[in-house]
C-alpha positions, 0 to 999 in steps of 0.5 A: 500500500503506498500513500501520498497526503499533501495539505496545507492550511492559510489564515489571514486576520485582519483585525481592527484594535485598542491597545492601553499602555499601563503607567510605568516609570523607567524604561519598560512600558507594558499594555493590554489590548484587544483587536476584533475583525475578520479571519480569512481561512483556507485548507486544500488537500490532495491525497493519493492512496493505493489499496488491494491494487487500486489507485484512489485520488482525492483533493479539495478545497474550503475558503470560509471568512470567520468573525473573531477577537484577539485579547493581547498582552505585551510590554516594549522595553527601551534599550536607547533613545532610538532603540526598542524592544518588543513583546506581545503574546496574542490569543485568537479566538474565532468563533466558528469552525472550517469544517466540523472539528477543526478548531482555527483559534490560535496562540501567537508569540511575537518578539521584534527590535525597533530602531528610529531612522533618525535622532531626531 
């Protein structure tokens, strides 16, 4: 028996949000925030499968536009005047299903420099 499975899955948010920086003093400013939109998911799949001699071939695709929110915590973190660090942890929850028991909510962790491109 000889099998082949290729699949792949997209999803695409594009979400409007509020973002509230919480009062510190120093260098490290963390925020809570929360960001609503839509969810652009897309699953396709090409099987291919032999049994008992017989070669089967199946494929398919699914496109579906879901509503969802994404509660998110992060802080940015000052090295210098023209230098930051930031860091956010981000939880989309979509609240419906591509398909029948696919759950397409996720966890994101995000970590990135920022550098001004000039002094002034």
């Amino acid at each position: 028996m000889q099998s082949r499975y290729e699949d792949s899955f997209s999803q695409i948010p594009l979400l409007l949000g509020a973002y509230y920086l919480i009062a510190s003093g120093g260098n490290f400013k963390p925020y809570i925030g929360l960001a609503l939109g839509l969810f652009f998911s897309t699953y396709s799949y090409k099987w291919s499968y032999s049994y008992f001699g017989q070669t089967f071939n199946e494929e398919g695709d699914q496109t579906e536009t879901k509503f969802g929110i994404a509660p998110t915590l992060g802080f940015y973190y000052f090295l210098a005047a023209t230098t930051m660090l930031h860091v956010a942890v981000e939880y989309g929850i979509i609240f419906q299903e591509l398909g029948e028991t696919s759950n397409l909510s996720y966890l994101s962790i995000m970590a990135g420099v920022a550098f001004a491109l000039s002094g002034s």
